[in-house]
C-alpha positions as CSV (number, residue, x, y, z in Angstrom):
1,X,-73.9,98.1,169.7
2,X,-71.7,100.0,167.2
3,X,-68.0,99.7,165.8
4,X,-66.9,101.6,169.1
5,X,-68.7,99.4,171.4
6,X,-67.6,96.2,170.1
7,X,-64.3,96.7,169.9
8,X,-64.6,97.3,173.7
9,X,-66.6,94.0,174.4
10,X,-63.0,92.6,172.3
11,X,-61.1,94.1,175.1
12,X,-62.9,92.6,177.7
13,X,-62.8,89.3,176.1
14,X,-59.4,89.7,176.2
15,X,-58.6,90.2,179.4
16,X,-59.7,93.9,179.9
17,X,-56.4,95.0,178.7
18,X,-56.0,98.3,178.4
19,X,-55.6,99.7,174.3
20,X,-52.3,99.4,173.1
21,X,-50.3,101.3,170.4
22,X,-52.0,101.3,167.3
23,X,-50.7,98.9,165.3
24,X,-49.1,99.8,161.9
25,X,-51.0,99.9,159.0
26,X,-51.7,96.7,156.8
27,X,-53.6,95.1,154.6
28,X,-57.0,94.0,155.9
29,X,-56.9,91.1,153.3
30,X,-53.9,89.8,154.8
31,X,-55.2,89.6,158.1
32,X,-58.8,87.8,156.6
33,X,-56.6,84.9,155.2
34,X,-54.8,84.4,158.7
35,X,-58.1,84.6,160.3
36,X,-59.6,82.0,157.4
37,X,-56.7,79.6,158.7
38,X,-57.8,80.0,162.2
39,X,-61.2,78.9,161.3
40,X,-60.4,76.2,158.9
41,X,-58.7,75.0,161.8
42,X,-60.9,74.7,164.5
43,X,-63.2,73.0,161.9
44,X,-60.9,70.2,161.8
45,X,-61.3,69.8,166.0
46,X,-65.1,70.4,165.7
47,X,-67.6,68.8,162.4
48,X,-69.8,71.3,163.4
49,X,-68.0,74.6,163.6
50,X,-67.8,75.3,159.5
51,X,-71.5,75.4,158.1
52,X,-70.2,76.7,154.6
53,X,-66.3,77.7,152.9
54,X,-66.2,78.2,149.3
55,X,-62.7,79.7,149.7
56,X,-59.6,79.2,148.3
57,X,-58.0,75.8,148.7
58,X,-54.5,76.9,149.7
59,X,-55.8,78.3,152.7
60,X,-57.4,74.9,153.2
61,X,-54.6,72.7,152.8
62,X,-52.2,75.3,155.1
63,X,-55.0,74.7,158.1
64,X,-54.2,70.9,157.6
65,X,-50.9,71.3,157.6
66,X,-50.5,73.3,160.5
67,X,-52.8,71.6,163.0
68,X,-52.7,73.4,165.0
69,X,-54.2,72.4,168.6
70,X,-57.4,74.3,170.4
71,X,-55.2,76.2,172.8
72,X,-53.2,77.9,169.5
73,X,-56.0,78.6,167.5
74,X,-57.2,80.6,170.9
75,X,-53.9,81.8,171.4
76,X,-53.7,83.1,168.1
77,X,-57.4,84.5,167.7
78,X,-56.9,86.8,171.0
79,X,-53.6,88.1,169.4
80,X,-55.5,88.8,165.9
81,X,-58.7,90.4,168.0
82,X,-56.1,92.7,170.3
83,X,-54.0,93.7,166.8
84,X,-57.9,94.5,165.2
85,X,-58.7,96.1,168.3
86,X,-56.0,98.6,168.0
87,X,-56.4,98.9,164.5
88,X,-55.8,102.7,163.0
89,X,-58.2,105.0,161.5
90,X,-61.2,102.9,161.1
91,X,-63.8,105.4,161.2
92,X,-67.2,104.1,162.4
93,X,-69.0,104.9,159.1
94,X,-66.1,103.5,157.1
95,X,-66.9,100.2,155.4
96,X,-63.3,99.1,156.9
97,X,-64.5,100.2,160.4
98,X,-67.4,97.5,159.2
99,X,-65.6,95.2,158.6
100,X,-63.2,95.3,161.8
101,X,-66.2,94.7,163.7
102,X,-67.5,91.9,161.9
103,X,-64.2,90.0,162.3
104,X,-63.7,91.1,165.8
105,X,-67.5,89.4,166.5
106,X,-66.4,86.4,164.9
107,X,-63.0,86.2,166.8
108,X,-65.3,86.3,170.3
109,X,-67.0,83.6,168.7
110,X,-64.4,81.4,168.1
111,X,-62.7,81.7,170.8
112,X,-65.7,81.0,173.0
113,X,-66.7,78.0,171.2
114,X,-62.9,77.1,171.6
115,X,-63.6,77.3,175.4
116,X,-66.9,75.2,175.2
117,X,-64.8,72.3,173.0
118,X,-62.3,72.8,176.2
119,X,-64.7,71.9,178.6
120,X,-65.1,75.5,180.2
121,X,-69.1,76.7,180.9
122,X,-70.9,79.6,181.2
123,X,-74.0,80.3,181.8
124,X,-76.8,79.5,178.7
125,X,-77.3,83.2,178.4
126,X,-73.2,84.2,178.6
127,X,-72.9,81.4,176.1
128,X,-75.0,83.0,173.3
129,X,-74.3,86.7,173.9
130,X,-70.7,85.4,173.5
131,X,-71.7,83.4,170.5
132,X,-74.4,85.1,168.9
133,X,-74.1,88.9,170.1
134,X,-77.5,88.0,171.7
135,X,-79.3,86.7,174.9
136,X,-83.4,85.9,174.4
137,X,-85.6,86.9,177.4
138,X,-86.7,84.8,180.1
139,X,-90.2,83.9,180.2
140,X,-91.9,82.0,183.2
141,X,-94.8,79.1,182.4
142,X,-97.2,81.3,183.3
143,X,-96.5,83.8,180.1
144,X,-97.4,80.1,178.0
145,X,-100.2,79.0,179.5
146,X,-101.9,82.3,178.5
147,X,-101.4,81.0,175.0
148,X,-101.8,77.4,176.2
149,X,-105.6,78.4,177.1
150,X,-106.3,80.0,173.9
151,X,-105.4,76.8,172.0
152,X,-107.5,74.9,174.6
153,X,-110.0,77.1,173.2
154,X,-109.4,76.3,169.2
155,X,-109.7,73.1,170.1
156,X,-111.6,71.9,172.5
157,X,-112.5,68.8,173.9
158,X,-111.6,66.0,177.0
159,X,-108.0,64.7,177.9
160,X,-104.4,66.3,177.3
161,X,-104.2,68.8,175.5
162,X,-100.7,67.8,173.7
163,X,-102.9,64.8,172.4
164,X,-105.5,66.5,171.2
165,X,-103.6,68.9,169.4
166,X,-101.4,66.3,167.7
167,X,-104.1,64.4,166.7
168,X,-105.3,67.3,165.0
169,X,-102.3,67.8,163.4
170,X,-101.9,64.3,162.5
171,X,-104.8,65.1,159.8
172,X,-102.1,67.0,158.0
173,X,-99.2,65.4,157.3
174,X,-97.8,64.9,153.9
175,X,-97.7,61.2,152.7
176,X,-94.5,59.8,152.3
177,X,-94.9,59.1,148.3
178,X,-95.8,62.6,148.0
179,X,-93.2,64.8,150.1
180,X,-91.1,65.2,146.8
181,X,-94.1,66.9,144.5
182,X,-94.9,69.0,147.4
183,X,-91.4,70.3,148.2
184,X,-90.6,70.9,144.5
185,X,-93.9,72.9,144.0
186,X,-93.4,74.8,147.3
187,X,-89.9,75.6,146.8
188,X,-90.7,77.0,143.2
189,X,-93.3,79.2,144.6
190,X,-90.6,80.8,147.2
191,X,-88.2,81.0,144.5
192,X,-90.4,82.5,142.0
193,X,-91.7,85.1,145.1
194,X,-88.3,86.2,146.1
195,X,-87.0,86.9,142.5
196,X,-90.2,89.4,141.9
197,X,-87.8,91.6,144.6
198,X,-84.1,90.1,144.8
199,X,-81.8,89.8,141.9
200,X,-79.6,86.7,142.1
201,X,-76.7,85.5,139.7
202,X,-78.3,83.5,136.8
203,X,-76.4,80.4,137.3
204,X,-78.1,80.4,140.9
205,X,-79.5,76.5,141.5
206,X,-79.9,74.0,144.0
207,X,-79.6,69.9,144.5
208,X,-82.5,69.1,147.0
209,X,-82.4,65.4,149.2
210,X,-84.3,63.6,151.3
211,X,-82.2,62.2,154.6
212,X,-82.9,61.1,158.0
213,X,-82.0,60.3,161.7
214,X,-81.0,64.3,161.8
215,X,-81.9,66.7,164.7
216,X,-82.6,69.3,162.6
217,X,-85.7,69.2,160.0
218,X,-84.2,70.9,157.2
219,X,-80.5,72.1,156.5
220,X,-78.9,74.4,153.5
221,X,-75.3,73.0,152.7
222,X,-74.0,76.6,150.7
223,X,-71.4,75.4,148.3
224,X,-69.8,78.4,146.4
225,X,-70.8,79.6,143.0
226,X,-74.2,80.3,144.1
227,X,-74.6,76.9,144.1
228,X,-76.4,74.9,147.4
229,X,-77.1,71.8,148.9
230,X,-81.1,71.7,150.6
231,X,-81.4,68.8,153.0
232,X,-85.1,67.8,154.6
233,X,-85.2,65.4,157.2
234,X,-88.0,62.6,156.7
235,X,-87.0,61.1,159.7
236,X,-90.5,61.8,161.4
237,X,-93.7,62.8,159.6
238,X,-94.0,66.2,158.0
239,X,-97.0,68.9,157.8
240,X,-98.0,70.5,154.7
241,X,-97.0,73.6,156.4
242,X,-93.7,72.7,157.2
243,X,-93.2,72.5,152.9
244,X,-93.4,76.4,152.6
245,X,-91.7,76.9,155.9
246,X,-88.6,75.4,154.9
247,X,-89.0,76.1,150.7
248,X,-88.4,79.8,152.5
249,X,-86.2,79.2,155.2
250,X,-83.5,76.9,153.2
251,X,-83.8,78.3,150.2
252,X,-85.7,81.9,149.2
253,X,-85.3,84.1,150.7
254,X,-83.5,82.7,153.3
255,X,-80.6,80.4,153.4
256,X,-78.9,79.9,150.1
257,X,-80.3,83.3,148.9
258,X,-78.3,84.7,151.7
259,X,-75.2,83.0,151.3
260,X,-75.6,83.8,147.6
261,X,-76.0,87.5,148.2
262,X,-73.0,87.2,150.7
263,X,-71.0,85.6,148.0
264,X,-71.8,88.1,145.2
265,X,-71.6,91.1,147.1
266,X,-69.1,90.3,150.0
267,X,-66.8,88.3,148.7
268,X,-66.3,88.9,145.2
269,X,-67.2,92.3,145.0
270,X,-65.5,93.7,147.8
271,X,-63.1,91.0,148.3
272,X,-63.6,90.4,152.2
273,X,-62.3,86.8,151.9
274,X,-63.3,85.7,155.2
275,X,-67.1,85.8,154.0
276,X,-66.0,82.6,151.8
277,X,-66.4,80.8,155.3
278,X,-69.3,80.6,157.5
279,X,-68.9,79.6,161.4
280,X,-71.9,78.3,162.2
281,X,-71.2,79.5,165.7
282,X,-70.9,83.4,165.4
283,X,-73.0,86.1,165.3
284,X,-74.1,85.7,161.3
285,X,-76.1,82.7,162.6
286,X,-78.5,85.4,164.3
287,X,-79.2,87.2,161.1
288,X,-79.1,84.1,159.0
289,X,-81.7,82.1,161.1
290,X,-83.8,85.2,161.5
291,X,-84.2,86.6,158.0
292,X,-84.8,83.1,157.0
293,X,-87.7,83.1,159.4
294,X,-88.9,86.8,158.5
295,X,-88.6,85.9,155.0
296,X,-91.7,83.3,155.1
297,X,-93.9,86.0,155.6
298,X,-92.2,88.4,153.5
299,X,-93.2,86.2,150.8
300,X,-96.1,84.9,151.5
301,X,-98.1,88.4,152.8
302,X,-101.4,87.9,154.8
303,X,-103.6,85.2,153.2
304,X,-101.3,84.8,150.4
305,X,-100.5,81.8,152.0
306,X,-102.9,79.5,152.7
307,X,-104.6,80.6,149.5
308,X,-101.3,79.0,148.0
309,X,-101.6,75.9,150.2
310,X,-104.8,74.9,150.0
311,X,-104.9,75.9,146.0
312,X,-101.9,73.9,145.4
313,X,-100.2,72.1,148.0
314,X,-103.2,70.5,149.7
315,X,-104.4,68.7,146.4
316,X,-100.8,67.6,145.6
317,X,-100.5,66.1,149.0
318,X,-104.0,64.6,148.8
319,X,-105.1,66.1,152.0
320,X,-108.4,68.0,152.8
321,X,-108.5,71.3,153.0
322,X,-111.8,71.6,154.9
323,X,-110.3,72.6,158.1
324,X,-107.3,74.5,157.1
325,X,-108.4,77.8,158.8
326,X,-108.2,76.4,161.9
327,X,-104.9,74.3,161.0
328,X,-103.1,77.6,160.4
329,X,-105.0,79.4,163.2
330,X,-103.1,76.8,165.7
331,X,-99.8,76.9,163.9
332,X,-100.0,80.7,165.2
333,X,-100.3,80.1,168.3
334,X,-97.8,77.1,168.6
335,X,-95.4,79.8,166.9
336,X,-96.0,82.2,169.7
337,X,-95.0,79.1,172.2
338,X,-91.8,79.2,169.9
339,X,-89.5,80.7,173.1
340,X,-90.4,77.8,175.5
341,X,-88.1,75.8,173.7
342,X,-85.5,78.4,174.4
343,X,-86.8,78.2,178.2
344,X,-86.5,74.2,178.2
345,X,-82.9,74.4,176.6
346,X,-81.6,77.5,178.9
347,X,-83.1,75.8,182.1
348,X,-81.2,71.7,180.5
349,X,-77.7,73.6,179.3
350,X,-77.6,75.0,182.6
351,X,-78.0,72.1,184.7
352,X,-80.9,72.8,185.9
353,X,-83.1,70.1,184.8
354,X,-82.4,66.6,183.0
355,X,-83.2,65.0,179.8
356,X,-86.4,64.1,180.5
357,X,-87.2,67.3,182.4
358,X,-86.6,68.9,179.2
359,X,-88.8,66.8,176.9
360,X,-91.8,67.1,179.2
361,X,-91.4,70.7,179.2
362,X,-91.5,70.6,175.1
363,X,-94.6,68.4,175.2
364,X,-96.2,70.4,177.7
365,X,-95.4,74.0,176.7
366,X,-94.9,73.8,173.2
367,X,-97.4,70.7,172.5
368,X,-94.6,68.8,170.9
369,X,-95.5,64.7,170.8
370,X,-92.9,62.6,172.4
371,X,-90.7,62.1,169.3
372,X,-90.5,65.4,168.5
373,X,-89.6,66.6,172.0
374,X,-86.7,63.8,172.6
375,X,-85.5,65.4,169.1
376,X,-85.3,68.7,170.3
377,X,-83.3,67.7,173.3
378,X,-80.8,66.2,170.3
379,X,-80.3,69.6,168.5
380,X,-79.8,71.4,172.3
381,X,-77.0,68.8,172.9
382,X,-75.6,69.0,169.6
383,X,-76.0,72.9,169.0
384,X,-76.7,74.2,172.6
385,X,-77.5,77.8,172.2
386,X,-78.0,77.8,169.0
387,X,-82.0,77.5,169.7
388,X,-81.6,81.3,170.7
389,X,-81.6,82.1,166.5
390,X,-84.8,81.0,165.3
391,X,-87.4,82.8,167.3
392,X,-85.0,86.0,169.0
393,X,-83.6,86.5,165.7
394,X,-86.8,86.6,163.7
395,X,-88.2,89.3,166.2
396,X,-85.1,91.2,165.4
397,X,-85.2,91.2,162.3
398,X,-88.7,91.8,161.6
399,X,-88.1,94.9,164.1
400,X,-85.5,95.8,161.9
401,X,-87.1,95.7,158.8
402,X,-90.2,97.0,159.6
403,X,-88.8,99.9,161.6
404,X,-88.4,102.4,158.3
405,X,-89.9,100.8,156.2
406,X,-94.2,101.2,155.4
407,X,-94.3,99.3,152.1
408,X,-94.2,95.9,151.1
409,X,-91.7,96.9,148.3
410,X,-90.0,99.0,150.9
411,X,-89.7,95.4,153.4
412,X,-88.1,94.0,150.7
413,X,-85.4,96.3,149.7
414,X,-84.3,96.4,153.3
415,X,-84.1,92.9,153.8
416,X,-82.5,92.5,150.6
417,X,-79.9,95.0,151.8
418,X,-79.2,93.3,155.2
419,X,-78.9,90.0,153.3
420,X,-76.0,92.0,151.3
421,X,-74.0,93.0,154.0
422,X,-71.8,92.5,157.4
423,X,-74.6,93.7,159.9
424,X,-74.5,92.3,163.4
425,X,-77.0,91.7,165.8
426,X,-76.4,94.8,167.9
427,X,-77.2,96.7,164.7
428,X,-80.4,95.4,164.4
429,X,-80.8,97.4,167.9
């Protein structure tokens, strides 16, 4: 979906009002900083809504001192979205044409997730195309069982097969006194990967901590000045694999190199303010939770991997790695169950089934134990269809960035380049 097409979808939103006069001609900037407000605002309703601002303060302070209630800030996003909508001369190769289409997605957002804090529903796939510019495909249980019987097959044996598989897993989890050595070597390693290929600011850095009771396993708090906060949740036992997954995801290339890259080249050197703020529910989450997915194995090619692993992270974890072929071999295959989560939370957010519903679906299509299933069920209440993200946007992504592209060098320069700019989902298409 292009400049042209989403501008319509804004119409729509708003009532399927027909275009009006073109509004007259102002500054762009100005209209970012009212939008900023708007934002700042609802983050005040919902703890949620604002995953990162690094902004300026004054805009902070006005969003405070206007409180303004959920019905304003909707009142006033539709009137912004119709003025943006109706905006003059912004060609669709223009970056201003860009740039109208990247506020105009996040104005659908908002007012959306407005309309959720208000108690109104749509359906799970409404809510994310609404949200996310994106609705995952619907897959029956037969399309997991396929994948169900080749893990049957990996491991074999009597009983459930949910067991067995944990237990297996089990074998591989880091100790707790040694999660720190293995994060800090795993996380070098992704940073040392990704800055072969991505130039980042030198005063680029991290604080890393250790929390729990969270419904998320890992989380990057972006800070400004290319500076971020990386969160791992200890709350429930962590594979060695999980180290590299989310050295990538959180850090490089994915989260704080992308909200680095957005600062740098966004924000301070084109000045598009409302990049200083990141809603958390809006379309950017797509690309953000998918290139931080694609970018594992952008930087860890083929084998590269569990060479890595089983050279370094295995002894520092003081695990065997005997079977680690096979280890890996499953975690493939439990990736490809990666959309019956979406299928538990489309099938719970929609009222189809209940809480518990949804947890045995998790254990019994995705092989999660118990714990990790009821956890699961916490992030869909907490971040409903949010789920969509992880696996729908690291297939679009890696479609995207694979499309034109037959190098290695080649991957990374276009995923370096969609890290650096105001893409939406529909132009991953």
């Amino acid at each position: 979906m292009r400049y042209t097409q989403l501008v319509a979808v804004a119409g729509l939103a708003l009532g399927a009002c027909q275009p009006q006069a073109p509004a007259e001609r102002s500054n762009l900037d100005a209209v970012a900083r009212d939008y900023l407000v708007l934002e700042l605002a609802m983050g005040l309703h919902d703890d949620n809504h604002v995953d990162a601002w690094f902004g300026p303060q004054e805009l902070e302070q006005a969003a405070k001192e206007k409180r303004l209630s959920l019905a304003a800030i909707h009142d006033r996003a539709a009137v912004m979205a119709e003025r943006l909508y109706n905006w003059p001369d912004a060609e669709e190769e223009s970056g201003e044409a860009m740039r109208i289409a990247s506020l105009l997605g996040r104005l659908r957002s908002l007012m959306t997730r407005i309309e959720i804090n208000q108690g109104q529903t749509v359906s799970f796939d409404e809510e994310s195309r609404r949200l996310f510019g994106a609705a995952a495909p619907d897959y029956d249980a037969a399309h997991f069982v396929e994948i169900l019987e080749r893990i049957d097959e990996l491991l074999p044996g009597g009983g459930d097969l949910s067991e067995r598989v944990n237990d297996f897993q089990s074998r591989f989890i880091i100790p707790a006194d040694r999660i720190s050595d293995v994060f800090d070597a795993a996380i070098a390693e992704c940073r040392r990967r990704t800055l072969e290929h991505i130039e980042l600011p030198e005063n680029e850095a991290f604080r890393l901590e250790y929390v729990s009771d969270k419904p998320w396993s890992g989380y990057n708090w972006y800070e400004g000045n290319a500076q971020s906060l990386i969160q791992i949740n200890t709350g429930l036992p962590i594979f060695i694999h999980r180290a590299v997954d989310l050295g990538c995801h959180e850090g490089y290339p994915g989260h704080h190199t992308y909200n680095t890259l957005i600062e740098r080249d966004l924000v301070e050197a084109k000045g598009w303010s409302e990049f200083s703020l990141y809603p958390l529910f809006s379309p950017q989450s797509l690309i953000a939770e998918g290139s931080g997915n694609y970018g594992i194995q952008l930087a860890f090619p083929g084998d590269e991997r569990i060479e890595f692993e089983k050279r370094v992270l295995f002894p520092l974890a003081g695990l065997d790695a005997t079977d680690a072929e096979r280890y890996y071999a499953l975690q493939a295959f439990l990736e490809q169950l990666g959309y019956a989560g979406n299928e538990a939370a489309r099938d719970y957010l929609n009222g189809d089934i209940d809480r518990e519903a949804a947890a045995q679906w998790l254990a019994d299509y995705t092989l999660s134990s118990p714990e990790r299933a009821r956890q699961r069920v916490d992030f869909f209440d907490t971040y409903r269809s949010y789920v969509i993200n992880y696996n729908l946007g690291e297939d679009l992504v890696r479609d995207y960035i694979e499309r034109d592209s037959s190098s290695h060098a080649e991957r990374w320069q276009r995923f370096s380049g969609l890290l650096s700019s105001p893409l939406q989902p529909s132009d991953l298409d």
